[in-house]
N, C-alpha and C positions, 0 to 999 in steps of 0.2 A: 183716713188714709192720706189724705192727699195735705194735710197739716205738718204730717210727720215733715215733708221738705222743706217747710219754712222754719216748725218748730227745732228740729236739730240740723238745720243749714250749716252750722259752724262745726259741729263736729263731722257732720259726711262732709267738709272739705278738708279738715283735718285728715279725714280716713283716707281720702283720694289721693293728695299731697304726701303723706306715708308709705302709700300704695305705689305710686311713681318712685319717688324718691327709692324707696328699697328696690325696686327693681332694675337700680342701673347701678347699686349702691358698689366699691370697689372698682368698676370699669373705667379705664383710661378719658373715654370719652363722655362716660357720662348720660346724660338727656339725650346728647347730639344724637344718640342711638334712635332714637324717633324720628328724626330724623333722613339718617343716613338709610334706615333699616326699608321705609316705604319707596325713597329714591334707585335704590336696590332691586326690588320685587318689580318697579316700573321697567327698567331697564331689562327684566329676565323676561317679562309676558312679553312686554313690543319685541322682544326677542324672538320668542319663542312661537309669537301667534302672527307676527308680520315677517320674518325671516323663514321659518321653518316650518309653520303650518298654511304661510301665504293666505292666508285671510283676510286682508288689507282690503284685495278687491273684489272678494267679494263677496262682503258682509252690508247689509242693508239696513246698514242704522246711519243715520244723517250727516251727513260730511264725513264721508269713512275712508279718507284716504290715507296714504301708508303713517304716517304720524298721529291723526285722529285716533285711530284704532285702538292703540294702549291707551292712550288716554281718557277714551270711552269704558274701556275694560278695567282701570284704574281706576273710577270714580264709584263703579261696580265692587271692586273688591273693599272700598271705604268704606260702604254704607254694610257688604254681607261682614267684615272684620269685626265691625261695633258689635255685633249681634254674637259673633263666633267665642271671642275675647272672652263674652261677660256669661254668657253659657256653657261653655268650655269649664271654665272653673266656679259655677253656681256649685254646681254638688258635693264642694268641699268646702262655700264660703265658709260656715257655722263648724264644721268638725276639725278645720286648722286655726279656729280660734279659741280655744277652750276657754282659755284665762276669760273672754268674757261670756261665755254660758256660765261658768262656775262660781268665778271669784268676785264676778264685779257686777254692780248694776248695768246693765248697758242696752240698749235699744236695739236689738239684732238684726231688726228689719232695715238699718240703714245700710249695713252692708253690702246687700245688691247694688241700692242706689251709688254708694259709693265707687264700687265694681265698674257701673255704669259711667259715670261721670269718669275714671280712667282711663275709659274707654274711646271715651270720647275726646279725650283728651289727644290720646296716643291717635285717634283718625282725624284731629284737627292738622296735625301734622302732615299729615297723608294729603288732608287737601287743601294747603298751601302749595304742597307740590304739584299737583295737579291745576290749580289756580296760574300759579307761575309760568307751569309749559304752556297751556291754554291760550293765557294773555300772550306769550312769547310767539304762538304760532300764529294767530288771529288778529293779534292787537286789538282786542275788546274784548267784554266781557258779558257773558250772557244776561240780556234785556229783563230776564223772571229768576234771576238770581236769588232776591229778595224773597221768593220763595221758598229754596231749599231748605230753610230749616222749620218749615209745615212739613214740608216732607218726610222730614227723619222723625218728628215729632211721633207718627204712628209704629215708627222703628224703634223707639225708644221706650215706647209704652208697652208692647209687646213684648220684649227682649226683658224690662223689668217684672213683668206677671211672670213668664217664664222662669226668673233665676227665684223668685222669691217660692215658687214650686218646688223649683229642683234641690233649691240649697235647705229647703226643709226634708225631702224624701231625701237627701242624699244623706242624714243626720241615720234614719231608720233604717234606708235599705244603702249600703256601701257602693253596692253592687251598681249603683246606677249610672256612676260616672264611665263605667265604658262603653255602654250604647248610646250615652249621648255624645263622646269625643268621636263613634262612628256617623252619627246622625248628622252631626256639624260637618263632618267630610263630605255625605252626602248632600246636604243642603248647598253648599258651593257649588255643586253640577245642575242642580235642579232648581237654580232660581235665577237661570237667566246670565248670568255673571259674565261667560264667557261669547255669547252668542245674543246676538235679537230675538225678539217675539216673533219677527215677522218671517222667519225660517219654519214657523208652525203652520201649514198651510192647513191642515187638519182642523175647523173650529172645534171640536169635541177635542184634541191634542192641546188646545188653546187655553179651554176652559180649565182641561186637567192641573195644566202648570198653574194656573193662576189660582189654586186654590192655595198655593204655598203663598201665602203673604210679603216674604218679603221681594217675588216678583215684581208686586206692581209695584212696592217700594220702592224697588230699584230703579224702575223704568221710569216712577216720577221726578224722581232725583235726580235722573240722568235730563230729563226734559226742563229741567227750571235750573240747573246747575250748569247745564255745559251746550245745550241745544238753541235755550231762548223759546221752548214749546212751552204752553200752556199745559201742567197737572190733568191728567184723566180725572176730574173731581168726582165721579158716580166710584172709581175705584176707590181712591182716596179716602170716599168716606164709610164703603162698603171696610178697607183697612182700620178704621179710625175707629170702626163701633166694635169692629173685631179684639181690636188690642185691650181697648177700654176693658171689653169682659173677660178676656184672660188677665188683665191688671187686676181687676177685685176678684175675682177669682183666686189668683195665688196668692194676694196680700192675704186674703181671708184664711186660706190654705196655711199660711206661714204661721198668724197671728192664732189661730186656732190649735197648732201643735208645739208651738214655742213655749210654751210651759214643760214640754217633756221631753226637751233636751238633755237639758241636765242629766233627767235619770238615765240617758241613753249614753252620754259621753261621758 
């Protein structure tokens, strides 16, 4: 499994690169849509959750003053987007590309990966923006910076087991793509996104959320990206063996019904 990203590196950047490119293809502005489009969504939460629902003072995540606050909650919706993006459209990667289940030789399983790396593309953008206010407000930069990207590392391996699941049963059963564009709706409320852990005074209320994974992903990434806190490592790694076995899990999943595409499409 894990060959496949070195052995076709050049074409899952090819597929990434096609994948971007078409998606802005005819629009005036182009790329810049990446981002104008996150700059946008910053400016409607700090709106909407420091203006309107007054949460600024008093939310109990670290430096949570009236500017912090989006910013925090912005860093949050980078890491749950990555996830959203590439799961959202897993259960139709293989059934909108038929020309290669049919016509052509082609490695199908790079598709998630490719998915993924657009992904992530489109939330590098997202957090340059968030980089930019941060330094702008602070004048530094968080001291375990150099962390963050161990932290999405388990966000990425996860979200890839996932599509390589879905984008196979969504070949068999059709039907599948709309209780996961409801699931993903769901997952935004339920993982933390908007609010702290520490509003859980309940430990059993505690434990509950954190079994959604990309919880404690978030809160790690929020602590090495924009805090300067040291990673929950016992979580991080309790995340890490998790994603691991849903990765081979759905790879296996994939690679085991990819022969009967075809007949299906």
């Amino acid at each position: 499994m894990f060959s496949v990203f070195v052995r076709q590196r050049v074409l899952i950047g090819q597929v990434a690169k096609r994948d971007v490119v078409s998606r802005y293809k005819g629009s005036y502005l182009g790329i810049v849509w990446s981002l104008v489009t996150p700059l946008l969504m910053l400016c409607v939460y700090g709106f909407v959750f420091t203006v309107l629902f007054k949460q600024s003072g008093n939310s109990s995540w670290p430096d949570s003053s009236k500017l912090d606050f989006p910013l925090t909650l912005f860093c949050g919706l980078i890491a749950y987007n990555v996830f959203a993006e590439v799961i959202s459209r897993a259960p139709v990667l293989v059934t909108s590309n038929p020309n290669y289940v049919k016509k052509v030789r082609f490695p199908l399983e790079i598709l998630a990966i490719a998915a993924l790396y657009t992904a992530l593309v489109n939330g590098g953008f997202g957090l340059a923006i968030l980089l930019v206010g941060w330094i702008a407000l602070h004048h530094s930069i968080s001291s375990t910076i150099w962390l963050s990207p161990l932290m999405l590392l388990p966000l990425c391996i996860f979200t890839l087991g996932l599509a390589w699941l879905l984008s196979s049963l969504g070949v068999f059963i059709r039907d599948v793509m709309h209780p996961v564009g409801v699931l993903v709706q769901v997952m935004l409320f339920m993982s933390a996104v908007f609010y702290p852990l520490s509003i859980l005074r309940n430990p059993l209320e505690l434990k509950l959320i954190k079994l959604n994974p990309l919880v404690t992903m978030i809160d790690n990434l929020r602590r090495t990206l924009i805090w300067g806190m040291q990673p929950n490592w016992t979580w991080w790694g309790i995340a890490m063996a998790g994603s691991l076995v849903v990765m081979l899990l759905g790879y296996y999943w994939f690679m085991s019904s990819c022969k009967a595409f075809a007949d299906v499409i």
